[in-house]
C-alpha positions as CSV (number, residue, x, y, z in Angstrom):
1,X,0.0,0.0,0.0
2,X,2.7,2.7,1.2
3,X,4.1,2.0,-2.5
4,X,1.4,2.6,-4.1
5,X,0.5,6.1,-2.2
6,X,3.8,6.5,-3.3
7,X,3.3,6.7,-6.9
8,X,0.3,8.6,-6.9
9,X,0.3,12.0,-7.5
10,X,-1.4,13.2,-4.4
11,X,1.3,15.7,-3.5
12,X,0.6,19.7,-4.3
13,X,2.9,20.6,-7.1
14,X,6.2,22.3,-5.5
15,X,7.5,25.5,-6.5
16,X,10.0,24.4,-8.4
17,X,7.4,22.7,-10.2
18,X,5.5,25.4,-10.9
19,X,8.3,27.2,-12.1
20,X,9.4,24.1,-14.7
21,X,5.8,24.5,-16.1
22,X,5.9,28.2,-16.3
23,X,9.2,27.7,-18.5
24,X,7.3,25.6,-20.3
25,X,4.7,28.1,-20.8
26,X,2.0,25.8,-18.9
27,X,-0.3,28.6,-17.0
28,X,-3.6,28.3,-16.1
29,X,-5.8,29.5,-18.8
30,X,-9.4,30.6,-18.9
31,X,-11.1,31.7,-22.7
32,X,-14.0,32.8,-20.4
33,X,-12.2,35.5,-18.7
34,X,-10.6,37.1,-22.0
35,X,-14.2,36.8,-23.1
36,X,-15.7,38.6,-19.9
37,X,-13.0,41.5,-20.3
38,X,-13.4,42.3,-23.6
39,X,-17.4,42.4,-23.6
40,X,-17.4,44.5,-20.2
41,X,-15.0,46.5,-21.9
42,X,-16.5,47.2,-25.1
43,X,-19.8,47.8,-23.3
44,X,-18.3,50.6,-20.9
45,X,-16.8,52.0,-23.9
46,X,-20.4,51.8,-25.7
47,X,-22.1,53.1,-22.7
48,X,-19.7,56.4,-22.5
49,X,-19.1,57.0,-25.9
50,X,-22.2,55.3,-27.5
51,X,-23.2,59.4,-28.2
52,X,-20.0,60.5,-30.0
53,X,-19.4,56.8,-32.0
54,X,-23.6,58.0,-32.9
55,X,-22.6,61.5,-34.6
56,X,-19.5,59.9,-36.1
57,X,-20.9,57.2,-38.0
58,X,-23.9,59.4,-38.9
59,X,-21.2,61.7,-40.4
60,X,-19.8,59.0,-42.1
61,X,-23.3,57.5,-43.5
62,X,-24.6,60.9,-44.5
63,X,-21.2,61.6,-46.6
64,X,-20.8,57.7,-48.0
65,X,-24.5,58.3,-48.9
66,X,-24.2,61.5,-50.4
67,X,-24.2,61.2,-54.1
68,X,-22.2,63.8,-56.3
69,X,-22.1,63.9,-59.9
70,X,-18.8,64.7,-60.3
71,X,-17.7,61.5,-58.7
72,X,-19.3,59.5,-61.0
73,X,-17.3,60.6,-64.2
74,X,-13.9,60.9,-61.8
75,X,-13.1,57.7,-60.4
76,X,-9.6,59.0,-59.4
77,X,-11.9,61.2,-56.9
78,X,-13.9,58.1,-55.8
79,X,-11.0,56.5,-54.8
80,X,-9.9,59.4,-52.3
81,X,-13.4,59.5,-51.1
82,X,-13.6,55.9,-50.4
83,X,-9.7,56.6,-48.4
84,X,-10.7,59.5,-46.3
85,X,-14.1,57.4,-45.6
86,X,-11.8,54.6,-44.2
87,X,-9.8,56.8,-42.6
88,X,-12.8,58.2,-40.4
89,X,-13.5,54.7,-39.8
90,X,-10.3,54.1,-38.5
91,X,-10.5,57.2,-36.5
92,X,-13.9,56.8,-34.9
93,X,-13.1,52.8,-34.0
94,X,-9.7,53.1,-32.6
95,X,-10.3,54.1,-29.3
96,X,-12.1,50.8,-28.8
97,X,-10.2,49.1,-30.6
98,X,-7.4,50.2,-28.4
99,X,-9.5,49.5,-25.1
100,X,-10.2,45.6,-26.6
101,X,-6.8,45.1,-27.0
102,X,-5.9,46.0,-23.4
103,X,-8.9,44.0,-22.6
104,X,-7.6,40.9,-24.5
105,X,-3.8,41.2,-22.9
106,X,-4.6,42.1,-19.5
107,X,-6.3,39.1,-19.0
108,X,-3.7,36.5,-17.5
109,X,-3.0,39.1,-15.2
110,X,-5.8,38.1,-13.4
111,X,-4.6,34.9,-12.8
112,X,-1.4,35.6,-12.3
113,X,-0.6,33.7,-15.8
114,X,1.3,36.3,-17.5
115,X,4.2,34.5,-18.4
116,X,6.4,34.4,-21.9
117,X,8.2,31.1,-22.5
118,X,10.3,30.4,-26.0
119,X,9.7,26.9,-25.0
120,X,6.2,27.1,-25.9
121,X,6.7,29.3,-29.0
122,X,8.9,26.0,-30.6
123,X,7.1,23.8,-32.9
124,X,6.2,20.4,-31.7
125,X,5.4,17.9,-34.2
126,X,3.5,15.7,-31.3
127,X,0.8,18.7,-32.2
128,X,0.2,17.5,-35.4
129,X,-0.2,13.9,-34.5
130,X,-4.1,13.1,-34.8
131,X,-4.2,10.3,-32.7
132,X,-3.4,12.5,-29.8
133,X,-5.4,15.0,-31.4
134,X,-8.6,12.7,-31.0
135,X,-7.0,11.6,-27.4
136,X,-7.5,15.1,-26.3
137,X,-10.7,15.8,-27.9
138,X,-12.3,12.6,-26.3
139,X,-10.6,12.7,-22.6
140,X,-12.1,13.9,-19.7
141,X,-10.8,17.5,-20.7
142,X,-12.9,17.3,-23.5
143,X,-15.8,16.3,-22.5
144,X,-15.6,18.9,-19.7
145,X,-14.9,21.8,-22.4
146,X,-18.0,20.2,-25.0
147,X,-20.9,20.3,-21.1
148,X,-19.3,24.3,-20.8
149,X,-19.4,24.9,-23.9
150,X,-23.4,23.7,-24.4
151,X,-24.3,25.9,-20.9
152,X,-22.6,28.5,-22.0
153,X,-24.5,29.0,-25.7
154,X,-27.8,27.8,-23.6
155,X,-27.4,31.0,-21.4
156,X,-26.1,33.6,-24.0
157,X,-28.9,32.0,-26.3
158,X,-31.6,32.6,-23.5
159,X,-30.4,35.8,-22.5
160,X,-30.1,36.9,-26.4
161,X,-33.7,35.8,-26.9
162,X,-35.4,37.9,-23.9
163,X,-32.7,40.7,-24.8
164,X,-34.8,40.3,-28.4
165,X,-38.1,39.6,-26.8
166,X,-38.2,42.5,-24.6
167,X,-37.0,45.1,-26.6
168,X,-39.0,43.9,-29.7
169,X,-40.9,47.4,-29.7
170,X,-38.0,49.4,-29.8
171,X,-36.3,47.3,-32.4
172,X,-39.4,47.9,-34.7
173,X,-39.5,51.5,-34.1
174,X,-35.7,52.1,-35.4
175,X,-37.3,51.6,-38.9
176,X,-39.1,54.7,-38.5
177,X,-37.0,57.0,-37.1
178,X,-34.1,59.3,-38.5
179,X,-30.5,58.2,-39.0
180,X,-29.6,60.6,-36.2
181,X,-32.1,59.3,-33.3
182,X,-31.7,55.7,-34.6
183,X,-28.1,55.5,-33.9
184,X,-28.7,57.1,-31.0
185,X,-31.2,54.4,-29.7
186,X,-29.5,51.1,-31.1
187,X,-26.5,52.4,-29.6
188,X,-28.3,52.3,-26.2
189,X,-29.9,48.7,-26.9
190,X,-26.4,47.5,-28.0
191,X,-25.1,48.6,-24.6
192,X,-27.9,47.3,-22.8
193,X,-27.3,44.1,-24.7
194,X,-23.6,44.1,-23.7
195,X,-24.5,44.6,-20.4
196,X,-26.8,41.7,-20.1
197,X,-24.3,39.0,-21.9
198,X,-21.7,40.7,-19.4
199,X,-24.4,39.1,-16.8
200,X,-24.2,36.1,-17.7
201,X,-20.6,35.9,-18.7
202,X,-19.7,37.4,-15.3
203,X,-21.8,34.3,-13.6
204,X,-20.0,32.0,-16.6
205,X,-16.4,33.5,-15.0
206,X,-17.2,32.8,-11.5
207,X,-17.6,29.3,-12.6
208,X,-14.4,28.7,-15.1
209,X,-12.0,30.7,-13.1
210,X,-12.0,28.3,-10.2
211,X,-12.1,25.1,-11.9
212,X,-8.8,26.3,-14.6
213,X,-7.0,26.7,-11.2
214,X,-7.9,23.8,-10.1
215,X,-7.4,21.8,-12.9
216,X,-4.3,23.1,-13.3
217,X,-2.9,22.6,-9.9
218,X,-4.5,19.4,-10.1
219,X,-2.6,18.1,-13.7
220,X,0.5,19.5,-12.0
221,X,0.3,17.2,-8.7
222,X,3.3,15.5,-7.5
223,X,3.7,11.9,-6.5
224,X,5.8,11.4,-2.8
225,X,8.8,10.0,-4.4
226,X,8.3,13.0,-7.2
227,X,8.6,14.9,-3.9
228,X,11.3,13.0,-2.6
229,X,13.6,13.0,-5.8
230,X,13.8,16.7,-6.0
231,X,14.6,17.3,-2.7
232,X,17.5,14.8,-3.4
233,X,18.0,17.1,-6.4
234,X,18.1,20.2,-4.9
235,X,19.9,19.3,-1.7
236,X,22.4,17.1,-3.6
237,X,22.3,13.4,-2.3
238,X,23.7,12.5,0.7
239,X,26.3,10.2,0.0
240,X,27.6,12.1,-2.7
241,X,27.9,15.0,-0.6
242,X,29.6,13.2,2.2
243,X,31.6,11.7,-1.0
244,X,32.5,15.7,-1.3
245,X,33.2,16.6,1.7
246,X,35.4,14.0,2.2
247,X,37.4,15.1,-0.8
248,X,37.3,18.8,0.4
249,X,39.0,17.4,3.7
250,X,41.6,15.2,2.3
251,X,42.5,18.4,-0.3
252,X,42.9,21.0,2.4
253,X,45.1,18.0,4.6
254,X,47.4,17.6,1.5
255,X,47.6,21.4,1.5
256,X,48.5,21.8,5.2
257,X,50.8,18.9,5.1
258,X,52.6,20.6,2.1
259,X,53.2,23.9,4.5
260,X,54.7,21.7,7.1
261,X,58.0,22.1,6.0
262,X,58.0,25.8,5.9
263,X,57.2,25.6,9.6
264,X,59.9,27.3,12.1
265,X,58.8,24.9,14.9
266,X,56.0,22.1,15.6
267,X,54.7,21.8,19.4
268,X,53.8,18.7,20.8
269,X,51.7,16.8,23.3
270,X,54.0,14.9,22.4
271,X,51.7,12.2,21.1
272,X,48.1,13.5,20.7
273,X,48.4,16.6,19.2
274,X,51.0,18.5,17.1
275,X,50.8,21.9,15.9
276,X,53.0,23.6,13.2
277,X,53.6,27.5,13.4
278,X,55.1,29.9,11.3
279,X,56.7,33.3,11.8
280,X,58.2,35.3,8.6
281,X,58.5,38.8,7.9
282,X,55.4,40.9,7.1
283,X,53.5,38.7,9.7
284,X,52.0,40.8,12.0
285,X,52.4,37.4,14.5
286,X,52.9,33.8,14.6
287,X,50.7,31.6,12.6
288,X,49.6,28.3,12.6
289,X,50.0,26.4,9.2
290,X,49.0,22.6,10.6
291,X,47.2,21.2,13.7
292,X,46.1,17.7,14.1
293,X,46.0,15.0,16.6
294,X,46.3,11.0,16.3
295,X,47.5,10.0,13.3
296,X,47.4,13.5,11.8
297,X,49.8,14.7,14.4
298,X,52.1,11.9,13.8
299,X,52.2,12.1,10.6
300,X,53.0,16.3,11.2
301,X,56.1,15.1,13.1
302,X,57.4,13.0,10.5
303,X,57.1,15.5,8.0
304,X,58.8,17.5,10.3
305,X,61.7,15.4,11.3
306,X,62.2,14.7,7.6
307,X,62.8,18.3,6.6
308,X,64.6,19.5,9.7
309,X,62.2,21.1,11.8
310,X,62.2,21.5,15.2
311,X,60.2,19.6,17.8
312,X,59.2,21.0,21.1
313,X,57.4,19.1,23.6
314,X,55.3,21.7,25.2
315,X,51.9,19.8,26.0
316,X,49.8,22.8,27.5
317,X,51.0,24.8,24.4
318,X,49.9,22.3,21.6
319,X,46.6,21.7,23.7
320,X,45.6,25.6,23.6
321,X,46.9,25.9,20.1
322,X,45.2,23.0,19.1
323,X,41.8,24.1,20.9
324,X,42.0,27.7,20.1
325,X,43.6,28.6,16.9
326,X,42.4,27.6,13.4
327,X,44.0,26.8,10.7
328,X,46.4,29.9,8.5
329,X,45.3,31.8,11.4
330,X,47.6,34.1,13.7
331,X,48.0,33.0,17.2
332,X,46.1,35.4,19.8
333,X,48.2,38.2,22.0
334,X,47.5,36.2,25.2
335,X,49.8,33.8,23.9
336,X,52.7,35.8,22.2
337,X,54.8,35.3,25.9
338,X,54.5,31.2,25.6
339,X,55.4,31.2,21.3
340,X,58.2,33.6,22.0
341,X,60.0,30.9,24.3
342,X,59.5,28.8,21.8
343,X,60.8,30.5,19.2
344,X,63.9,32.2,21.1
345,X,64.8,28.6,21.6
346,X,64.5,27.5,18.0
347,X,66.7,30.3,17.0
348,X,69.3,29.3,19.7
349,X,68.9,25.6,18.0
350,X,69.5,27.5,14.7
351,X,72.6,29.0,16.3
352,X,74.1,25.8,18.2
353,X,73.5,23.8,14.4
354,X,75.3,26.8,12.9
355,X,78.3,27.4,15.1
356,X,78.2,24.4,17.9
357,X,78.6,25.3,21.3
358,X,76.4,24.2,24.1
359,X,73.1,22.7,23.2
360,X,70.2,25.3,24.4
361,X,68.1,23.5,26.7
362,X,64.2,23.1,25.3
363,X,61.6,25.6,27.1
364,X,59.3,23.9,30.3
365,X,56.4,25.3,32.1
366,X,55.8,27.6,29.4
367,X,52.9,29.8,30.6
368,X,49.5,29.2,29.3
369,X,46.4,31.7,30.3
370,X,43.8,30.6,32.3
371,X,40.7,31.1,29.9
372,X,43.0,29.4,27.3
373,X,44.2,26.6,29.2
374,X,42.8,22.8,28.2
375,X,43.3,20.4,30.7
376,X,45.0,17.1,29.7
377,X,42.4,14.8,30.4
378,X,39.7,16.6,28.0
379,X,41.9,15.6,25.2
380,X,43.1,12.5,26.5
């Protein structure tokens, strides 16, 4: 059972999902909505400009209509009448043209679905195939967009015929009345038309909007180990990351191990810990260019011993530089007093290798401060 929970896609679809499928240019849609826009639109435009588009088309009826006899032995003339008559066209309808086309691009705003993806500009062949084609038109989609489709001509056909029915006195009346008045008035009854479809298209909306959302949420469900493979993805796995990590450490050991023989002295425990420090001009003090205990540390000292470095057993020094110093970093002013013992003595060693003499006796009970002090047993 738990496998089979596991492949189903009962999981909301993550945001990485979402943003795959927005790449992809899959957004929730809704025709409905453009459709609302652009009828509310154009009816608010009829409704405050239905006067003005009246006397401007009347204009444009009474001078289309308007027969002169010199036209009709100049057709050079006709055809710059006919140009500036398509011109006031132009003229009179742009404004709501302008306001449709708004209407028509403002739409995914609404659904926060403006989005634009190359991906879905590319041509797909898988579009042409018509046995997908007939897939689509018969699946569940389909059928759902063939029931909306039916309500929605059953309610703008009803609300078109009592439109008609009720108005069917006015209607006849245009026939009798002037150019002038009867623009006037079918511009009125085409704005109360609009307004009525708008009704219904408004109730149409409230119904589409929520189920494209849905559906698209819905098609974009994840299945648990969906779920479980991105995180992988995104976090990296596991393994490979320890696999990394482990890689990162062994890098940065090679490159402390490399700075070993640069060191001007290595401190010791003797055995747990060793730690190599480095003092050269331009430093503002002593550094520490390897630390390690176990089999780090011996390996520190043998590196050491190989390459002439000297070795001084000072375990309450190595502990606190061990503890409290990181790596390539400079030791801390409370312990300048303890590293300066230890390097005096490294340059009398220096000395005694260079001209003989008596062999400089190795610094003890160097001091250590109290807040910096580790005792023995904590580190075994």
């Amino acid at each position: 059972m738990a496998e089979e929970s596991d492949l189903e896609k009962t999981e909301p679809a993550s945001a990485r999902r979402l943003e795959q499928a927005r790449e992809e240019g899959q957004v929730p849609h809704s025709r409905e909505l453009g459709a609302f826009l652009i009828l509310i639109v154009a009816a608010a435009a009829f409704w405050l400009m239905g006067g003005w588009f009246s006397q401007r088309v009347a204009a444009m009826f009474r001078r289309g209509l308007t027969l002169d006899h010199k036209l009709a032995h100049e057709p050079e003339q006709m055809l710059v009448r006919f140009s500036d008559l398509s011109l006031d066209v132009l003229v009179t309808f742009s404004p709501l043209l302008g306001l449709l086309m708004v209407a028509a691009v403002a739409s995914p705003f609404f659904l926060n679905a403006f989005n634009f993806s190359p991906k879905a500009l590319a041509p797909k062949l898988s579009r042409l195939d018509p046995i997908k084609g007939l897939q689509r038109l018969f699946s569940m989609n389909g059928l759902v967009e063939m029931l909306k489709a039916v309500a929605k001509a059953l309610l703008l056909g009803g609300m078109a015929a009592w439109v008609i029915w009720s108005e069917r006195n006015e209607l006849i009346a245009l026939l009798a009345q002037p150019i002038e008045v009867g623009l006037v008035s079918a511009s009125h009854l085409a704005a109360f038309s609009f307004l009525a479809i708008v009704a219904v298209m408004l109730i149409i909306v409230a119904i589409d909007v929520p189920f494209q959302l849905w559906h698209y949420h819905d098609k974009l469900k994840m299945t648990r180990e969906e779920l479980r493979q991105e995180a992988k993805e995104m976090e990296g796995d596991p393994h490979v990351k320890g696999r990394i990590r482990s890689l990162q450490r062994e890098a940065a050991r090679r490159r402390m191990m490399a700075a070993v023989p640069q060191a001007d002295v290595i401190v010791t425990n003797p055995t747990h810990f060793a730690v190599a420090l480095a003092y050269k001009s331009g430093m503002g003090a002593p550094k520490v260019v390897a630390k390690g205990m176990g089999e780090v540390a011996r390996r520190i000292r043998e590196l050491g011993a190989e390459h002439g470095v000297p070795l001084l057993e000072a375990p309450p020094l190595a502990r606190a530089l061990h503890r409290h110093v990181d790596l390539d970093r400079e030791i801390p002013g409370t312990l300048y007093a303890a590293v300066a013992e230890a390097l005096a003595w490294v340059y009398q060693l220096s000395t005694w290798r260079q001209s003989g003499g008596q062999y400089p006796v190795p610094p003890r009970n160097l001091e250590i401060p109290q807040d910096l002090a580790v005792p023995e047993m904590v580190n075994g």
